[in-house]
C-alpha positions in Angstrom: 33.4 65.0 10.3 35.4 62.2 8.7 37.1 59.9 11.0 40.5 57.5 9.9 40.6 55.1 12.9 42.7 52.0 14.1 40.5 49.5 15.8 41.8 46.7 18.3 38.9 44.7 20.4 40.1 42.5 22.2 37.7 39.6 24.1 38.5 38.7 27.6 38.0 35.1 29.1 37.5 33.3 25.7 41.0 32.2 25.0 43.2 31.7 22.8 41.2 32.4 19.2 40.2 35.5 18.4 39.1 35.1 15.2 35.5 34.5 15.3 35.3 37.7 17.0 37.2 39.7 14.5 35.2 38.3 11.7 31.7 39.6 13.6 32.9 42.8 13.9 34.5 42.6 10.0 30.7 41.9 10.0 29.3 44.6 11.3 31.4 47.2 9.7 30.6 46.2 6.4 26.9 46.4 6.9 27.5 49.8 8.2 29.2 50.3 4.8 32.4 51.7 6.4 35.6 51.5 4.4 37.9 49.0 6.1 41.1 47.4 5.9 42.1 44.1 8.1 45.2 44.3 9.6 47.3 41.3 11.9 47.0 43.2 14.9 43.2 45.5 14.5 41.3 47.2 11.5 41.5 50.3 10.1 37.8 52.2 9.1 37.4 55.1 7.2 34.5 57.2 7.3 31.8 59.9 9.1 32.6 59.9 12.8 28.9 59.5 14.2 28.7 56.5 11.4 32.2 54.9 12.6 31.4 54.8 16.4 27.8 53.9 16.3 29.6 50.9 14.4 32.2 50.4 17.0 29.6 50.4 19.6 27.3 47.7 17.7 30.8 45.8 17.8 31.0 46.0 21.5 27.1 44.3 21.5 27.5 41.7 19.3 30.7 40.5 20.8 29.0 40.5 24.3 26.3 38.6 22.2 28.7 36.0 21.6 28.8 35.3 25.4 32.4 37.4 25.8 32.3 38.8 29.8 34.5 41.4 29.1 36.5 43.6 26.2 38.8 45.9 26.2 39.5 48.4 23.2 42.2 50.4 22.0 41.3 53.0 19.6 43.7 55.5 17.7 42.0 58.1 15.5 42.5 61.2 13.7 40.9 64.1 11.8 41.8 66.6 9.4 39.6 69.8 8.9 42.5 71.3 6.4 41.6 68.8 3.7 40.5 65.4 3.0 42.4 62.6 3.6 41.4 58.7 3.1 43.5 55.9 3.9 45.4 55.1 0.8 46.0 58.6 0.4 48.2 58.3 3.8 49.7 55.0 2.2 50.7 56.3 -1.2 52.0 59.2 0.4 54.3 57.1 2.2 55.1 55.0 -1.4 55.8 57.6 -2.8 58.8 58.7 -1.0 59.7 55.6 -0.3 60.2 55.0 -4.4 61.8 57.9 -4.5 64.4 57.1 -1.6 64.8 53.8 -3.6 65.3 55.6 -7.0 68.1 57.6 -5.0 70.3 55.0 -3.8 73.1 53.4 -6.2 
């Protein structure tokens, strides 16, 4: 089953910088050659759901590795059995009608 899912991990007793952290998981993502997209607040991964959470768990390893006590994790996620759906689908579907609400106005 295909997966679309919003990722924020969030390392607990390292401070202020996050952002070595992010990049490992970036890290680990990519070698698991899920599609990805960085956002300011998580990432959002595309692909088989085994495939995407084996991924997410290797995340929660490696940042452990990196001598991080404790994380904590939001996920959001969501599947479709009616079609197919990847993530720029969802976003041109939303630019689309929001040219069209532009085209509309005087």
């Amino acid at each position: 089953m295909n997966v679309i899912v919003d990722l924020c991990i969030v390392p607990i007793g390292v401070g202020v910088s996050l952002s070595p952290y992010v990049a490992a998981c970036e890290r680990v993502l990519a070698g698991a050659g899920l599609k990805t997209v960085l956002h300011a607040n998580g990432t959002n991964i595309e692909g088989d759901w085994d495939t995407v959470f084996a991924a997410i768990k290797r995340c929660h390893e490696i940042v452990h590795q990196m001598e991080v006590p404790r994380i904590t994790t939001v996920i959001k996620l969501g599947t479709r059995t009616d079609r197919v759906q990847t993530m720029q689908d969802k976003m041109d579907s939303v630019e689309t009608k929001l040219t069209q609400v532009r085209s509309s106005q005087p």
